[in-house]
N, C-alpha and C positions, 0 to 999 in steps of 0.2 A: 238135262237140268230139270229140277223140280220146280213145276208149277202150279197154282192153285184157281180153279174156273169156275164159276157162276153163271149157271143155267138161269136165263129170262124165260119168262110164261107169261103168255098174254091170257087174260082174263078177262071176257066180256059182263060174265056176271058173275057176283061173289058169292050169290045163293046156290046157284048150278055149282057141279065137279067139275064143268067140263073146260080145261086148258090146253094150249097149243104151245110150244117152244118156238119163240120167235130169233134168239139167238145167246151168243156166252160172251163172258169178258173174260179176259186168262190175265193173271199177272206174276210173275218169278217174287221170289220172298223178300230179295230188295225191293221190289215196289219198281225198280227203274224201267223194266220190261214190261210194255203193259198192249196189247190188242183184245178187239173185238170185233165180232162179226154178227150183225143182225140182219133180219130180211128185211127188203128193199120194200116189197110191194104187198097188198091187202094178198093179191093171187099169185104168193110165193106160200100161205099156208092154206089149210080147210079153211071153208067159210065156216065159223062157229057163232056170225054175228057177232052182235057191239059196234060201238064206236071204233073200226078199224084205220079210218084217215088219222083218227086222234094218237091211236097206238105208235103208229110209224111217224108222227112229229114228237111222240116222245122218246123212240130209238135215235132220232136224231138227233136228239139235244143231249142224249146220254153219250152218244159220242162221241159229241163236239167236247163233251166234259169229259171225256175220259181219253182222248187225243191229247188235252190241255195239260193231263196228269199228267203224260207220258214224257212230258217234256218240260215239268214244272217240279216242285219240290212238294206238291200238294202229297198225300199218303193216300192210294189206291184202297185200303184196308176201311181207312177211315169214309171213303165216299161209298162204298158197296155197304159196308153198315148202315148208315144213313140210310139206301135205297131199299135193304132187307126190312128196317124196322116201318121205313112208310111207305110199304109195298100192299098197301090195301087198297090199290085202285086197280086199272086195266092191264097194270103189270109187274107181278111177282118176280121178286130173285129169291134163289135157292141160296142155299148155304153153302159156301164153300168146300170146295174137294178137288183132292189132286191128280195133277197129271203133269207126261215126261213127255217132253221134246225139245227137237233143240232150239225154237225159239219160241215167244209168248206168239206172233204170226201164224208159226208152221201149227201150234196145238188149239188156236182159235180157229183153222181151217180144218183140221182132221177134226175136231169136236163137232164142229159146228155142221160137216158133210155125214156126221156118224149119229147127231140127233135133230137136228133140224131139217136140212136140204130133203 
């Protein structure tokens, strides 16, 4: 099945280049299949500095919002836009792009063990 995933990038400073993947959200084209998978802890990625306690309460609360899609009638599409366009703080989403498997779970864990872990 065709899916489409968005690479998270933690970003401690917006003047520096330097970014770290923190984790993806995968969701199938109806919107109704939706996971993600980010890191737990500051010492799951390189220390690059920043505010890292504050990064991992805001994969939290991305989520909890994006568990709530998954089971709501809210549009996946329309809340990754939102996060793309005011993604100028400690953490950037990429644009979407696709990928196949057979569930939004099983390609949030191969993606996520093949650019983050």
């Amino acid at each position: 099945m065709l899916y489409y995933h968005w690479t998270v990038r933690y970003v401690p400073d917006t003047v520096r280049p330097t970014t770290v993947g923190v984790g993806v959200v995968v969701s199938s084209q109806s919107t109704l299949d939706v996971a993600c998978k980010f890191i737990t802890s500051p010492s799951d990625i390189v220390d690059i500095g920043g505010p890292q306690e504050n990064m991992i309460e805001s994969l939290k609360d991305i989520e909890k919002e994006i568990s709530n899609i998954g089971v709501s009638s809210k549009n996946i599409y329309t809340y990754m836009d939102r996060l793309i366009r005011n993604s100028n703080g400690i953490l950037q989403f990429d644009n979407p792009r696709s990928a196949s498997g057979a569930s939004s779970e099983e390609v949030a864990r191969e993606l996520y063990d093949r650019m983050i872990a």
